[in-house]
N, C-alpha and C positions, 0 to 999 in steps of 0.2 A: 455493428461489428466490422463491417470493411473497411473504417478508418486502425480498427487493431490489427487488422490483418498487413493494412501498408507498412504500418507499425512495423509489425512483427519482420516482412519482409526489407524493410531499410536497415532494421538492426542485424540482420542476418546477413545484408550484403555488406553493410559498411564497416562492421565489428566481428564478423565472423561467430555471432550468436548464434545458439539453438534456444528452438522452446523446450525449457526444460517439466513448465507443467502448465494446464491450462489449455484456453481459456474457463474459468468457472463463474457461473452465473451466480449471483450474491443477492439476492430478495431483501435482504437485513439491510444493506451498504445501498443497494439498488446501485450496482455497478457487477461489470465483467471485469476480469482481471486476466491476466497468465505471466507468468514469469519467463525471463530471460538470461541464459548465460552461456557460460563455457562449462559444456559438463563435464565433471568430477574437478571443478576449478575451484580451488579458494575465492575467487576472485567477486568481486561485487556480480548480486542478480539484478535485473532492472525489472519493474514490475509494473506491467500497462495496466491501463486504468480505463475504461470503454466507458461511459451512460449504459442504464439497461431501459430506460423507459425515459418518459419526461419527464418526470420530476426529479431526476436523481440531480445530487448534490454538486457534480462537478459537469454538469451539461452548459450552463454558465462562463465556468472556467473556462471549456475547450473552446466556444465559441469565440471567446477572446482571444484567442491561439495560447494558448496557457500549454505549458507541458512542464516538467518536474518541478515538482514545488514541496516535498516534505521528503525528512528521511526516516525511515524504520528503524527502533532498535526493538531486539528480540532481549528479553528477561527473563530473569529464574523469580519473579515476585512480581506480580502486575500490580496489585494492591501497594505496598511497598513502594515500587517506583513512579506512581500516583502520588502517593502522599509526598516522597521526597522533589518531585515533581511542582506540585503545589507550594508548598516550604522555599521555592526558590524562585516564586510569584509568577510561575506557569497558571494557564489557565486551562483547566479542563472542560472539554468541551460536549462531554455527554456521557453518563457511564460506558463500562466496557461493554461489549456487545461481544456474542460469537462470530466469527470471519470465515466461509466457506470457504475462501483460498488457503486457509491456516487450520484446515481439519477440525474447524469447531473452536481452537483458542481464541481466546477473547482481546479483544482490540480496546484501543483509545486512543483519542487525538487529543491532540493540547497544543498551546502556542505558548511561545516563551513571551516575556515580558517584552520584547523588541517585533511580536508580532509574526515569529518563524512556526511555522506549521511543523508537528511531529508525530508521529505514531509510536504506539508501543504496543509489541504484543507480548504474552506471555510464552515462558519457556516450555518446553520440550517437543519441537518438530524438527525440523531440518533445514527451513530458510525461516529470513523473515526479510 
């Protein structure tokens, strides 16, 4: 957690970011997370991404100095934009799971055919 926290403090000095929710602990993801922005901003959230133990998935990545590497989109049909997903020779990369940072809506990742990392959550919260 105190490389989220530098995190959280470099975006705040240099972007004039708040947190706007977070950090929440993820058991499913086996990662932290919290969100970042301008609040009541339209404007793009940036959403860190912590290890929560050693196995988690992106402990790897950071090691490497890895930092953004996928975009979110939020949807009104997670199933739907799977299969359209699929159809366009994306690659699913595990069913959807629940997401603690996303109040329980359910997630999925996929890479398009050139190997770009994306997520997709399902509609009706307030970020994604």
């Amino acid at each position: 957690m105190p490389d989220m926290q530098r995190a959280i403090e470099s975006y705040q000095g240099i972007f004039g970011y708040q947190l706007l929710s977070g950090p929440f602990d993820d058991p499913i993801q086996n990662v932290s997370v919290c969100f970042l922005g301008q609040p009541g901003s339209q404007q793009v959230e940036i959403e860190l991404v912590s290890p929560l133990g050693a196995a988690s998935p992106i402990r790897s990545l950071l090691a490497k100095g890895g930092g953004a590497y996928h975009v979110c989109y939020e949807v009104p049909d997670l199933e739907q934009a799977l299969k359209e997903a699929r159809e366009q020779g994306c690659l699913l990369l595990g069913a959807p799971v629940p997401a603690v940072a996303f109040g329980g809506r359910r997630i999925a990742w996929c890479y398009t055919p050139t190997r770009q990392l994306f997520e997709v959550v399902e509609g009706g919260g307030s970020k994604c």
